[in-house]
N, C-alpha and C positions, 0 to 999 in steps of 0.2 A: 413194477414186478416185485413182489414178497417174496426174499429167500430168507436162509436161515444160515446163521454164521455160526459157527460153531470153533471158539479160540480162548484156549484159558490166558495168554498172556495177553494184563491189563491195559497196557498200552499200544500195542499191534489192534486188539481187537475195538477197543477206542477209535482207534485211529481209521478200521476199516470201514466200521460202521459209519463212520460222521461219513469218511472220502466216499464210500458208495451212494449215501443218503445226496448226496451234492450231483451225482451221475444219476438218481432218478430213481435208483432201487428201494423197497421200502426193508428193510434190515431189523431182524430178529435177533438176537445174540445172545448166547449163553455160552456157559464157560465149563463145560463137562461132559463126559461121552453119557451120561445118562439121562442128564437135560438135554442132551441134543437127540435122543432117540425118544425120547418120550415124544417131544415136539415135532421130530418129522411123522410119526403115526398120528397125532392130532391134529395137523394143521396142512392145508393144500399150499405148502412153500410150491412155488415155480421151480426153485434152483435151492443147494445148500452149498457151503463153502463148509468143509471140515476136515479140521487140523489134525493129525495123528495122535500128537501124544498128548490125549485129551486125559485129564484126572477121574476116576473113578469107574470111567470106560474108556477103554481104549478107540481112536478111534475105526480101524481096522474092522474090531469089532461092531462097534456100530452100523460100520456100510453091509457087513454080513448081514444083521439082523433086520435090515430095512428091507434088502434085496431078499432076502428070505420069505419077510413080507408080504412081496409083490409090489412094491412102491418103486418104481418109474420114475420118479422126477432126478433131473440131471446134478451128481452129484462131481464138483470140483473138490480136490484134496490137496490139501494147503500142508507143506509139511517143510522140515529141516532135513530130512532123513531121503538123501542123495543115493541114496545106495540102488544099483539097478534091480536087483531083486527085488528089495521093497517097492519099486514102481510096479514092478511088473507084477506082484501079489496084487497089488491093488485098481493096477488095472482088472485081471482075473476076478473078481469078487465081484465087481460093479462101479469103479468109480468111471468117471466121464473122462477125466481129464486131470492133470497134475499143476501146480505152478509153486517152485520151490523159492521156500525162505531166503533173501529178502522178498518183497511183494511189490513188483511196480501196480499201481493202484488203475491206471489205464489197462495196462494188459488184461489185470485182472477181471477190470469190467467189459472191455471185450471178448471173452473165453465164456463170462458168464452169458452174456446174449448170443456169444455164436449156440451155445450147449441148449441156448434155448428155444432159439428157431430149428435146430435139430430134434429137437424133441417136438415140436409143434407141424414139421415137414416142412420148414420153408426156409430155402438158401440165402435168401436174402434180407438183407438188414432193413428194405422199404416193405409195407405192408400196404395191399390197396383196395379200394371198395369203391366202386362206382367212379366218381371223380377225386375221391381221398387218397390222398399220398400221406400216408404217418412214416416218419423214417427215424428209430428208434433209437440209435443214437445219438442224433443230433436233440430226439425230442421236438421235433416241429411237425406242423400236418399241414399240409396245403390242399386247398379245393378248387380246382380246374387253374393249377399252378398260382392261384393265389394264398401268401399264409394267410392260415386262421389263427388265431389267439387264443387260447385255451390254457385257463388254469390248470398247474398241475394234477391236482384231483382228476377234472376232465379227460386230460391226455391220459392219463392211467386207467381210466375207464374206458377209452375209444380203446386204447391200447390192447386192455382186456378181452376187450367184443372181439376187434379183428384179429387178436391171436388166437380166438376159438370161432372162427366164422362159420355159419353153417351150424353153429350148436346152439343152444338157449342155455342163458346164465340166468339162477335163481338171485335175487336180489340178498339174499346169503350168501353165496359164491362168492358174488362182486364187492362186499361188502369185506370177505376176507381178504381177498385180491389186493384192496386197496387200501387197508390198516392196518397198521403193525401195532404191535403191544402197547398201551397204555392212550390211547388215540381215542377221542370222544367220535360216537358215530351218532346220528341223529337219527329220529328213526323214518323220515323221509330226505334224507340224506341223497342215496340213488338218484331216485324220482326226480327231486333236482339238477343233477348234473346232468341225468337224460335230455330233461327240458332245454339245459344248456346249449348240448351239443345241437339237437334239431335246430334251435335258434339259429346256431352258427354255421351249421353244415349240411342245413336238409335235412328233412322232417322224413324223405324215405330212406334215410341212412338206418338209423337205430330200428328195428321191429320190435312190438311189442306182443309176445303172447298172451293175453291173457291168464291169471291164475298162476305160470309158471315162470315169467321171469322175460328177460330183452335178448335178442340176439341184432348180429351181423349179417347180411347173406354170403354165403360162398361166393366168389367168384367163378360165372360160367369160362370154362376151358374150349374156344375153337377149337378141332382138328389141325 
């Protein structure tokens, strides 16, 4: 998952970056409320993490300016500023969720995937398709309760498919999904890991459109 961190102090935002990147997240980071508005209107982050008292923008103002927008994705607000008013302003404007100064690094990567299965409709932390169990936490996938092995790349790609199931992802999309800033991508890169997965999980797991990109199927719903 690609979010976006948004923390001017050097060694917190250091530190969150490495500890989320170790949980699986792929981490963006800039250090001011105008770099972090510019980048959430250029980039399909999943989630942002952003701090208040961001330099040059505030960040208050930033979650206004997103949410104004129209931009959707789940925003957590990292801040020092206990005050119950200031929560509740910022709940009002748009943020998702709060988690005050210091940071336990666990919590905070669990709020980030709860905010994000809420935003994708789904309560639960296991995602499934056919005989696939991915369980996003843990980061493991099993198929017909046995694990499969899967490169991290891979898993971030299954991951991708099944958290948009029922939709087609452009080999663009995916390609953003799963690299953060400064990352070589190759330019059959996808293509690969697709081949991968079928290898390892079934050739009628991943769908290929033609012309527009891979999907996941929905899962049909008994009555």
């Amino acid at each position: 998952m690609r979010i976006l961190l948004a923390e001017d102090d050097p060694l917190l935002g250091d530190g969150l970056r490495a500890g989320l990147r170790q949980l699986g997240f792929l981490v963006d980071w800039v250090r001011d409320g105008e770099a972090a508005e510019r980048e959430l209107h250029a980039q399909p982050y999943v989630a942002a993490i952003l701090d208040l008292g961001l330099p040059r923008k505030d960040g208050m103002d930033v979650l206004v300016s997103v949410r104004r927008a129209g931009l959707t994705l789940p925003v957590l607000v990292l801040t020092a500023r206990d005050a119950l008013p200031d929560r509740i302003r910022g709940l009002d404007i748009g943020a998702d969720d709060y988690v005050l100064k210091p940071v336990d690094l666990n919590e905070l990567a669990a709020r980030l995937r709860a905010l994000v299965r809420r935003a994708h409709g789904q309560p639960q932390e296991c995602l499934t398709a056919q005989d696939i169990v991915l369980d996003v936490a843990a980061r493991a996938v099993t198929k017909a309760g046995v694990p499969a092995v899967l490169s991290g790349r891979e898993f971030d790609l299954l991951h991708a498919l099944m958290r948009s199931a029922g939709r087609v992802l452009s080999r663009e999309q995916l390609e953003q999904q799963l690299y953060s800033w400064g990352q070589e991508v190759e330019s059959n890169a996808i293509e690969v890991h697709v081949h991968h997965l079928r290898r390892k999980l079934g050739s009628a797991l991943i769908q290929t459109v033609r012309g527009v990109g891979y999907m996941v199927a929905r899962e049909s719903r008994t009555p």
